[in-house]
N, C-alpha and C positions, 0 to 999 in steps of 0.2 A: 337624736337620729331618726324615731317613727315620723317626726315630720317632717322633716328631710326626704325622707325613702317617700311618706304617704305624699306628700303634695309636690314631688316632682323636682325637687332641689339636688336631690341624689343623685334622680338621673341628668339631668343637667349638666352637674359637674362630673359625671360618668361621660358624658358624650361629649365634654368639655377636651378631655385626655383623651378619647378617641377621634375626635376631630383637628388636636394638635398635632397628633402622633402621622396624620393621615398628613397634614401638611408639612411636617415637615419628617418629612418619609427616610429620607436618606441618614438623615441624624440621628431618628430612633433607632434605624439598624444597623446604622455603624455602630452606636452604644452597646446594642447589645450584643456585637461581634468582639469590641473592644472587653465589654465584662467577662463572657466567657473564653477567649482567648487569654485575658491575665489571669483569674482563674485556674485555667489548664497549666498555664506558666507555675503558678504560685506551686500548682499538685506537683509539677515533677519538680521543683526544687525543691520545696518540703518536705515533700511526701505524703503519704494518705495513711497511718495508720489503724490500724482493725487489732482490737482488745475482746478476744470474747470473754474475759472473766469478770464477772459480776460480782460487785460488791451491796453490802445491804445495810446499813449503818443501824446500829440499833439493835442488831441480833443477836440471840448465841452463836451463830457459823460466825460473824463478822468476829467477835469478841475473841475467840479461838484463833481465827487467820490474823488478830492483831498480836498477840503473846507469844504465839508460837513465831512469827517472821522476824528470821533474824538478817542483822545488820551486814553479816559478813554472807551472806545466801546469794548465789547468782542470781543475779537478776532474772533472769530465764533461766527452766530446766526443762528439756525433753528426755525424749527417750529412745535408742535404735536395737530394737529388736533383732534376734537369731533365731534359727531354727535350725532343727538338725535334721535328718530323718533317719541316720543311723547313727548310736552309738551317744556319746555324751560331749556338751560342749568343754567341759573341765578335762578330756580322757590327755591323754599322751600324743593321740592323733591331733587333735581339734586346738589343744592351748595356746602353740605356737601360733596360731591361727588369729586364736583372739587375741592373744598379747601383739600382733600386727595391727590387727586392729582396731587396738586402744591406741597404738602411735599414731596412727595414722588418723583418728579421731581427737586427739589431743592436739596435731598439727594445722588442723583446721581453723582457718580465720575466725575470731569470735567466740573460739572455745575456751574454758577457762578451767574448768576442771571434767574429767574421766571415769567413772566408776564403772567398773566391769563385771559381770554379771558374778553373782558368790552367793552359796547356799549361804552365808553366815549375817546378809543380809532380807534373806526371802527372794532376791532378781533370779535367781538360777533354779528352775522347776526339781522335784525330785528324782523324776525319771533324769535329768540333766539335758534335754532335748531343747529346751527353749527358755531365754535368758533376755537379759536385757542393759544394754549401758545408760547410765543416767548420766547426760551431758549439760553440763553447767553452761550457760552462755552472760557475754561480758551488753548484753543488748536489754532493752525493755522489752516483754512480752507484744508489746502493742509494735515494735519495731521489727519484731522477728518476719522478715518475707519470704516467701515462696521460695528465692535463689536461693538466701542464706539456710532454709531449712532443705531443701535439693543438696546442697553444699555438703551438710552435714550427714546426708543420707549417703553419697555419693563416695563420700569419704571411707566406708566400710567396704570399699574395695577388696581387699585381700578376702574377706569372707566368703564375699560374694563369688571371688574370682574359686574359690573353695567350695564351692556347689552347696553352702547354706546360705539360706531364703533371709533377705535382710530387709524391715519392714520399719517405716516411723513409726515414732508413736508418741504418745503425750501432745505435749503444745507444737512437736515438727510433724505431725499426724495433721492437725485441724489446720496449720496454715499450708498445707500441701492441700487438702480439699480446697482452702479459699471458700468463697462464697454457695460452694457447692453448685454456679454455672454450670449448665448443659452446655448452651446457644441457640437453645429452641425459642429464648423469648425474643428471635428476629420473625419468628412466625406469627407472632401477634402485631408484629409491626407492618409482616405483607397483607395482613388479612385487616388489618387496619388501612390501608393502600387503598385495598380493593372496596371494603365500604363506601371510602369516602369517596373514591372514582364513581362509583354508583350513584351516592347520595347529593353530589356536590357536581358530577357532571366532568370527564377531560382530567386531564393529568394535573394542570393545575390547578384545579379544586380539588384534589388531592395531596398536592404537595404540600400548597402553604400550611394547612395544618400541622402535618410533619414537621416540617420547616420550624414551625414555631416551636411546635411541644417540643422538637429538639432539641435545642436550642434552651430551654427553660428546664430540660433533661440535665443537659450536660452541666447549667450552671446549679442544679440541687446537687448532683453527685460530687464537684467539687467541691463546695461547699461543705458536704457534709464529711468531706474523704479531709480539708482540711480542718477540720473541728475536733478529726480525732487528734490531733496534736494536743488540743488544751482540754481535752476531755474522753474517756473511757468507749470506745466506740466500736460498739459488735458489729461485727459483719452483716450480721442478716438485718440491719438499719438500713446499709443503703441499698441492698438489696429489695427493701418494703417502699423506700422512698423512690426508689426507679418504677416499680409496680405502681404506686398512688400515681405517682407526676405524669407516665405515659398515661395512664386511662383518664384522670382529670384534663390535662393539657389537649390531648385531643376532642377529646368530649366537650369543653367549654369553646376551642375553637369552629369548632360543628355547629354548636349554636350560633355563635353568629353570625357566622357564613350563610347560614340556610336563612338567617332572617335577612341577610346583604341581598341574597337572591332572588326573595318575596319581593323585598322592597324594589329593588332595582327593575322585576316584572311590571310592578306596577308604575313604573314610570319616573321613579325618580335619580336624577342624575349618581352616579356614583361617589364623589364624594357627602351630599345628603343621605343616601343610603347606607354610609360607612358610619355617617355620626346618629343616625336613628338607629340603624342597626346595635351598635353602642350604647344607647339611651334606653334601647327594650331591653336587647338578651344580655347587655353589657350589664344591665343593672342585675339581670338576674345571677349571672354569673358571679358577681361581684359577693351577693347575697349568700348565694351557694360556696363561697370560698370562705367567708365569713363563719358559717355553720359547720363547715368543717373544721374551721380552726377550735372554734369553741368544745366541739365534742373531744378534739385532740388536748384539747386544754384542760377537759377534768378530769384525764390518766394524770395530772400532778397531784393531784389528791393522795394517792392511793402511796405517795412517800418511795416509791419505789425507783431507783436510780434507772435501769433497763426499761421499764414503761415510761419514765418520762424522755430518755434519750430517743425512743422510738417515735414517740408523739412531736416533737418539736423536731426530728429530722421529717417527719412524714409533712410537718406542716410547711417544713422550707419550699417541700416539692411543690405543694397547692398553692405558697405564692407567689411562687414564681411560676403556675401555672396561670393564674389569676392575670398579673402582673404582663407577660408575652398575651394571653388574650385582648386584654384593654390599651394596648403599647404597639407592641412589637406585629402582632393581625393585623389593625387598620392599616400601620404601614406597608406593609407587606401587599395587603386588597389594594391599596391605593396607587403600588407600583402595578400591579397585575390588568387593574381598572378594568373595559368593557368584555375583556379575554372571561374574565370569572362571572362578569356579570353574565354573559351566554352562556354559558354551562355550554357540556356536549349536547348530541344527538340522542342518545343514550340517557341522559336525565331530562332528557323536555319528553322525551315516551313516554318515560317513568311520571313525569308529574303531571303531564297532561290530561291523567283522567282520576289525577287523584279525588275530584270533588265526587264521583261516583262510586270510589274504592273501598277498599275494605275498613279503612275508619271510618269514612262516613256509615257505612251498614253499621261496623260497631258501634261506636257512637249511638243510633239511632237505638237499636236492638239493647243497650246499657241503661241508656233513659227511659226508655219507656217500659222496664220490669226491673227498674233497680233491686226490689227484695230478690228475685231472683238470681240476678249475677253477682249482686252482694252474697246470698245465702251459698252460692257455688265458689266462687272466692275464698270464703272462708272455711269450706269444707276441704278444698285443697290445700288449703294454707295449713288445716291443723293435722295433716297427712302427712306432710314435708317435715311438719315440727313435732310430731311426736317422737321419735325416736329420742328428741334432745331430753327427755326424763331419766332415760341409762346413760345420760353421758358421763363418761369416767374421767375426770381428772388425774394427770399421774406426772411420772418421771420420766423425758426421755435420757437414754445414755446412748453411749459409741453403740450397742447391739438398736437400737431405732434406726442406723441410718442404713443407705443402701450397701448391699455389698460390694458394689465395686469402689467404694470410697475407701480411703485410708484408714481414718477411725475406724470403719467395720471391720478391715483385716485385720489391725494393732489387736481390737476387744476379744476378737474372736479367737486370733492366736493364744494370747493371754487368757481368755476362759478358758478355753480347751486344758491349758497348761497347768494352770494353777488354780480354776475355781472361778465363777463368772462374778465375785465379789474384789475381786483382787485390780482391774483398773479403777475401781472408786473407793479407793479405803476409806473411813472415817478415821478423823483426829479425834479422840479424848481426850477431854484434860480436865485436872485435876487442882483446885485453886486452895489454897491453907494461909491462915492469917501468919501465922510464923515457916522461916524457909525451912526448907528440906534440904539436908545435907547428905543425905547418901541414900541410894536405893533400897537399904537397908529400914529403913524409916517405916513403923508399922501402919500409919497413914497410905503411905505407897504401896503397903502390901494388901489391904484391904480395900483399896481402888481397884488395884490388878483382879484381886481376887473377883470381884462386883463386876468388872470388865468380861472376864472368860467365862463365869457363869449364864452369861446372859445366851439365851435360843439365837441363832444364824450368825452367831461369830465362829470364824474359821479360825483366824491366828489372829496371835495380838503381838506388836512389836516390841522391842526396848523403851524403859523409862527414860524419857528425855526431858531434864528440868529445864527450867527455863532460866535465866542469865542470876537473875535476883532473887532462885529459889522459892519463889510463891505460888508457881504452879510447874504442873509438872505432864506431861502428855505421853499417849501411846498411839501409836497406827495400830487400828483395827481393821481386820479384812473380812467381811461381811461373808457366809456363805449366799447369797444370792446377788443377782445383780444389782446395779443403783437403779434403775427403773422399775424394780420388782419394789411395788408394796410391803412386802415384806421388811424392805430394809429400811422404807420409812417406818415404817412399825417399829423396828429395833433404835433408830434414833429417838423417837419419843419415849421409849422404855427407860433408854440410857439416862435422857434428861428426867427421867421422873423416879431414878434411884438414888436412894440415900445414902453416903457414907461418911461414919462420924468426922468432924473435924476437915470435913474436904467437901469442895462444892464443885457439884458434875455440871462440865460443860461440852457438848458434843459441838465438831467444826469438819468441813470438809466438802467436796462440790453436791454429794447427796445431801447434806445438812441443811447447806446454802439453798438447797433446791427447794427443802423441804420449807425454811423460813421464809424462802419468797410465796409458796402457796398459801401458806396461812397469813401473811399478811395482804395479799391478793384480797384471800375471803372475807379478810375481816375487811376490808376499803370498796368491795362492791358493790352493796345496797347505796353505799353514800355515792361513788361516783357515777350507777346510773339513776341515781335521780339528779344530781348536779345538773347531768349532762341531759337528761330531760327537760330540766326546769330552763336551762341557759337556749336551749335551744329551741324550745317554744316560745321564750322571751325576744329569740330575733326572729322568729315570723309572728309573733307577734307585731312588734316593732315592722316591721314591713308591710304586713296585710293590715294592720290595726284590726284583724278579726280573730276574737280568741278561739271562738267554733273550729275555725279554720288551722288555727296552730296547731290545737290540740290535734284536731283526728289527723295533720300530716302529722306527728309526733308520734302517731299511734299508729301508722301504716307503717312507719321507719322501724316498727318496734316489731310487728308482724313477721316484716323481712327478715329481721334479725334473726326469729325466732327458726326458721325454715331451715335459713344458713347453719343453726346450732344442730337441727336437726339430720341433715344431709352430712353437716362433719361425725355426730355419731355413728351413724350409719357405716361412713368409708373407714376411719380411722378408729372405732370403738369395735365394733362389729367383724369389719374388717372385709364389707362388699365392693367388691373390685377393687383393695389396695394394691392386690398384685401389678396391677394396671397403669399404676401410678409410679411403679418404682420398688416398691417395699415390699418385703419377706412377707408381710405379715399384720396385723391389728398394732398398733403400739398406742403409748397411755398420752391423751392430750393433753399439753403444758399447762399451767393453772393459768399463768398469764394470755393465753392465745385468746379465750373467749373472750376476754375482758377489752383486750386490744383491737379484736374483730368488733365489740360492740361500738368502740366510739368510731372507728373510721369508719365502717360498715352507716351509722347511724349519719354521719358526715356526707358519705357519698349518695347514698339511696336519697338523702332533703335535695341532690343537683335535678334527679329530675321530676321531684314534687315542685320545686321553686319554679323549675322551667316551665312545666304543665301550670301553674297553679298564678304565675305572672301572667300569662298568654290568656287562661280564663278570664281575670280581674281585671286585665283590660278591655276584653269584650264585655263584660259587668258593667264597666263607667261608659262603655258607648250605649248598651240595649237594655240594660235597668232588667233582664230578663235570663235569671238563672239557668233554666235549662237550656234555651239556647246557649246562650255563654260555654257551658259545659261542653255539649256540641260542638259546633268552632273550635272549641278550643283544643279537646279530644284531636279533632280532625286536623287542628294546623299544626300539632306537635306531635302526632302520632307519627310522620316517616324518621323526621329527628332524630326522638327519642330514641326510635328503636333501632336506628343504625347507630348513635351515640352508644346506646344499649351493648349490642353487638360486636363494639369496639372495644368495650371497656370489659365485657366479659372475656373475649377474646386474647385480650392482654392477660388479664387474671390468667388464664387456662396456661397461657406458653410460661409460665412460672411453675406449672406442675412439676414439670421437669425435674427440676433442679432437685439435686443432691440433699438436701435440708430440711430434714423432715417438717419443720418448722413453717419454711416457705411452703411446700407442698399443703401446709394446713390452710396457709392465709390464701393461696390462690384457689383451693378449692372452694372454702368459706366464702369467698367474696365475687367469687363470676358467681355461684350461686344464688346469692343473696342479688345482686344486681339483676340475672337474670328473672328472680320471682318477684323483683320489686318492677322491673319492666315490663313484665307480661301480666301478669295474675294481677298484683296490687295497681298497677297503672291503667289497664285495662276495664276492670273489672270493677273491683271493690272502689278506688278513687272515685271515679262518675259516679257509681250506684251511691254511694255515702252522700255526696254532694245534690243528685236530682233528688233524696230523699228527705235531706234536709232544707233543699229550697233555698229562701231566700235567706232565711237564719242562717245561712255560710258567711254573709256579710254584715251580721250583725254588730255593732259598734257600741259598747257600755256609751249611753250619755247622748246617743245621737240616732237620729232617725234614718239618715241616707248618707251614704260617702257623697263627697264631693267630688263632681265630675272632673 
C-alpha cells in the first residue's frame, strides 16, 4: 500500500471512483436511494432491536447469570411501581385496588406472569407505602418496545384512576427512556447548515453535504438498528454511531468541496475539478477513514463484548461516511456543476482576501518563533489536561441519570422506600462439589452466615438452589447504592471470602459492572499502544516519513489528553454539570476513556492527514519546508476550522440527551476536536514542523522524495 499511496497509484484509483461516480451521476444516486430505501424497508419489517444488557464471557458476574438463569424464567421481567401517600398499599382501603390491578396487568398482551407487591417477598416497603409488581413477559428483552412497555404501564389503570403514583421500573423504565433523545441534536445539524452556507458559499454548497452525510446517516443507523437481530445491541451504539457518522460525513464532504472550489477558481472545467478534487482530498479522506477504522479496531483487544459492539457500529458510520464522499459527492457536484463551482456572494467576500487574513499572519507569526507558539501550546495543553490525574473511575446506576427520566423516578422511589441498595441487588452464590439437599445443610448455613456478616449488606434473601443441587444463591441488598464505591468494595470482599467446602461467587448488574472495569484495566496499556503502533504504521505507509507519523501520533495523544482532562473536571468535580442536565458529580464509566481514546484518536488524525497531505504536496512542488508549512497552514486553515466547527457542533447538541453516558462522549469529543483545531493545529503542529525542518521528510534509505 505505501507505494501506492507514495507514488500516486492510490490516488489514481481514488479519482478513478470519483470520476466514474461523476459520470455516471444519476446511477450512483439511484443506488444509493435504492440501498437506503431497502434498508429503511428491511428496519420496519424486522425491526431494530436494542439490548442494554451486557454480557462478559469469562467472568464471575457472567458465571453467576449462567447457574442461576433458569429455563422456565420469563424471558423478560420488569417492574410497575405504587405509591401511596396515605396509609398502606396491603390496608383494607387499597387491596381491592391492587388485586384490580394485578387483573388487569395479567390481561395485558405479552404478559405471562403477575407478582404483587408482599412483605413476604421484600416488593412491599415496611411502612407499606410503596411496592412493586414483577411482570414476567412472554418477548425477548432485546424486543421489548416503548408501546409494549407504555402497554404494560398503562395497564395499572385502576391504581392510577385511585389516586396512587404508578411508575415503570426495571427493563419497562430503560425502554420508556429509549435512547434518552432530547431533539436538540437537530441543532447541530442547523448550525452545521449555516457553516457550510458560509464556507462553501448559497444553499447549495450547503446542502449537498447534507444530502450526503444524510443519506450515509440514515444507511449506518439501519444498519446497525438491523444487526441487533443477530447480535446484543445497546442503545447508546447507535446513538454514538449517529454522533461519529454526522461529524465525519460532513467533515469529509467539506474537504472536498472546498478543494472542487480551489480548483474550479483556478480554472479548470468541472468535471476535472471533481476527479482532482478526488485524487487530493479524496485521497486524504480516504486515509483519514482508514485510521479511524484501525483505532476502532484495537477496542477488540480488550475481549470486551460492549467495546467491541461500539467499535464496529462506529466504524459502519465512517464507511459509509468515506464511501458517500468518494461515490455519492462527485455525483451529486456533477449534477450541481457551475451553480457550486460559483459559490455565493457572501463566500467570494469571505475568500477574497483570504491570502492577507488571519492564517496567513498566523502562519507567518508560527514560523517564524516556533519555540515560542510551541512552548505556549503546550502550556495550555498541560492546563486543560491536568485535572485528568483525579479522574475517578466508577459506577453509573438509575440515581446518574437526570431526573426527569424514568430510571431516576423508578431508583429514587425505590431508595427512598427501601434503602438506595435495594434496585441493584447482588446474586451470591454458592458452588459444593456434592448437591445440597435442603436449606438445612450446614454448608448453607455457613455461607448465609458469611453473607450477613459482611459491612453494607442490608437484607439477604431466601436460599435458592439450583436444578442439580451444586450451587445454591441469595439476593443480597447492599446498604448503599450500585454506583457508590462502596458496593464495589463489598463485592470484592464477598469474592475474597472463604467458606469451607463452598466456592463464593458474586453475580449481578453491579458485579458485571465491576468485572467489565477490571478487565478494561487490565486491556488498556495493550490497546493504546496497539492502536499507536497501527496507526503510525498507516501514516507512515502514506507520508513514508517516520518523523512525521510519530509527532502526528503524538499531537493526537496531547488532544486526548485535554479531553480526559475537561471530562474530570465537568463530571468528577462536577463544574457546570448542572448545566448539562445532571443533579450532580457522578462516577465516569471504566469503559468511556478507553472508548474516547480510540475514536477520539481516529478523528483528531482527519485533520492532521488533511493539514498534513496539503503540506507534502507543496513539499514535492518547492523542496522548501517552511514555505510548504505556510501554504499549507494557509490553504487549509478556513476548512479545517469550519470542518472543526461542525464537527464540535454536532458533538455539543448530544449534550442533551438523557444518558449520562452520551453526555460523557459528546462533551469529551467537541472538546478534544476543539483543542486538536485551535491550540494543536494552530500552534504546536507548524511550530514542531518549521523546527524540525527538513528532517519532517526524512525517508530511512533515501535522500529526497520523489517528486
Amino acid at each position: 500500500m505505501s507505494a501506492a499511496v507514495h507514488d500516486g497509484r492510490f490516488a489514481r484509483a481514488v479519482a478513478a471512483v470519483g470520476r466514474a461516480s461523476a459520470r455516471h451521476r444519476f446511477v450512483v444516486i439511484g443506488a444509493w436511494v435504492l440501498l437506503v430505501a431497502a434498508l429503511l424497508t428491511s428496519a420496519r419489517l424486522i425491526g431494530t432491536p436494542t439490548d442494554n444488557d451486557v454480557s462478559l464471557p469469562g467472568t464471575d458476574a457472567q458465571l453467576v447469570r449462567d447457574l442461576t438463569t433458569s429455563a422456565s424464567a420469563p424471558l423478560t421481567s420488569g417492574t410497575v411501581i405504587l405509591v401511596t401517600e396515605q396509609g398502606r398499599l396491603d390496608d383494607e382501603a387499597r387491596s381491592g385496588v391492587v388485586a384490580a390491578t394485578a387483573a388487569a396487568l395479567r390481561g395485558t398482551e405479552h404478559v405471562t406472569t403477575v407478582k404483587p407487591p408482599s412483605t413476604r417477598d421484600g416488593s412491599l416497603s415496611a411502612d407499606g407505602r410503596t411496592g412493586w409488581f414483577t411482570v414476567g413477559m412472554d418477548v425477548r428483552r432485546a424486543e421489548l418496545t416503548k408501546p409494549v412497555a407504555r402497554t404494560v404501564t398503562d395497564a395499572a389503570r385502576p391504581a392510577a384512576d385511585a389516586g396512587l403514583r404508578v411508575l415503570p421500573g426495571g427493563a419497562f423504565a430503560q425502554v420508556v427512556d429509549g435512547s434518552g433523545s432530547t431533539g436538540n441534536e437537530y441543532f447541530g445539524l442547523i448550525l452545521a447548515a449555516l457553516v457550510l452556507f458560509l464556507a462553501l458559499g448559497g444553499i447549495v454548497g450547503a446542502l449537498l453535504p447534507l444530502l450526503a452525510s444524510g443519506l450515509s446517516v440514515l444507511a449506518t443507523l439501519e444498519t446497525v438498528g438491523l444487526a441487533g437481530n443477530l447480535t446484543s445491541m445497546p442503545a447508546v451504539a447507535s446513538t454514538l454511531a449517529l454522533m461519529v457518522g454526522l461529524g465525519v460525513g460532513i467533515d469529509y464532504s467539506l474537504f472536498l468541496l472546498s478543494r472542487f472550489r480551489t480548483l474550479t477558481r483556478s480554472g479548470l472545467s468541472v468535471p476535472d475539478a471533481i476527479e482532482r478534487s478526488v485524487a487530493d482530498s479524496g485521497t486524504a479522506v480516504a486515509v483519514a477513514g482508514v485510521t479511524v477504522a484501525v483505532a476502532l479496531a484495537g477496542l477488540g483487544l480488550t475481549e470486551v463484548p460492549l467495546l467491541r459492539t461500539l467499535a464496529w457500529t462506529c466504524g459502519i458510520a465512517v464507511t459509509f461516511a468515506v464511501l458517500a464522499a468518494l461515490t455519492l459527492l462527485p455525483a451529486l457536484t456533477s449534477l450541481a456543476g457551475t451553480r457550486l463551482a460559483r459559490g455565493g456572494r457572501l463566500h467570494r467576500r469571505l475568500t477574497s482576501r483570504a491570502g492577507s487574513g488571519f492564517w496567513a499572519r498566523q502562519a507567518d507569526r508560527v514560523t517564524r518563533r516556533p519555540w515560542l507558539a510551541g512552548g505556549l501550546a503546550l502550556v495550555l495543553l498541560a492546563l486543560l489536561a491536568a485535572p485528568a490525574t483525579d479522574l475517578r473511575l466508577g459506577q453509573l446506576d438509575a440515581g446518574s441519570s437526570p431526573e426527569v427520566t424514568a430510571v431516576r423516578q423508578a431508583n429514587d422511589a425505590i431508595s427512598a422506600a427501601f434503602g438506595p441498595g435495594t434496585g441493584t441487588p447482588l446474586t451470591v452464590l454458592g458452588q459444593v462439589s456434592t448437591p445440597v439437599t435442603d436449606a438445612k445443610d450446614p454448608r448453607v448455613g455457613r455461607f448465609v452466615a458469611m453473607v450477613r456478616d459482611q459491612p453494607e449488606v442490608a437484607a439477604v434473601g431466601p436460599v435458592t438452589p439450583t436444578a442439580d443441587g451444586l450451587a445454591f444463591a441469595v439476593q443480597v441488598v447492599p446498604s448503599t447504592a450500585g454506583g457508590d464505591p462502596a458496593t464495589a468494595d463489598l463485592v470484592h470482599r464477598l469474592r475474597e471470602r472463604s467458606v469451607p467446602e463452598v466456592t463464593v461467587h458474586v453475580g449481578g448488574t453491579t458485579a458485571a459492572r465491576v468485572d467489565l472495569a477490571d478487565r478494561v484495566s487490565d486491556k488498556l496499556p495493550l490497546v493504546i499502544a496497539v492502536v499507536l503502533l497501527l496507526s503510525v504504521a498507516v501514516l507512515l505507509l502514506t507520508f513514508r516519513a517516520p518523523l512525521l507519523a510519530l509527532k502526528a501520533a503524538v499531537m493526537d495523544f496531547i488532544s486526548i489528553g485535554a479531553a480526559y482532562g475537561v471530562l474530570t473536571a465537568v463530571f468528577t468535580w462536577g463544574w457546570g454539570v448542572t448545566w448539562i442536565g445532571l443533579s450532580g458529580p457522578v462516577p465516569v464509566p471504566s469503559f468511556v476513556p478507553l472508548m474516547l481514546f480510540a475514536l477520539l484518536f481516529g478523528l483528531s488524525m482527519d485533520y492532521e492527514v488533511f493539514l498534513l497531505s496539503d503540506v507534502r504536496r507543496r513539499w514535492t512542488q518547492t523542496r522548501d519546508n517552511l514555505r510548504s508549512v505556510r501554504e499549507g497552514l494557509l490553504g487549509t486553515g478556513g476548512v479545517i476550522t469550519a470542518a472543526a466547527t461542525i464537527m464540535v457542533g454536532v458533538f455539543l447538541a448530544f449534550v442533551p440527551n438523557n444518558d449520562p453516558t452520551i453526555k460523557m462522549f459528546g462533551v469529551g469529543m467537541a472538546v478534544a476536536i476543539a483543542v486538536d483545531a485551535t491550540v494543536v493545529r494552530c500552534l504546536l503542529v507548524p511550530a514542531t514542523m518549521a523546527m524540525l525542518g527538513d528532517r519532517n521528510w526524512w525517508t530511512p534509505g533515501r535522500k529526497r522524495l520523489p517528486a
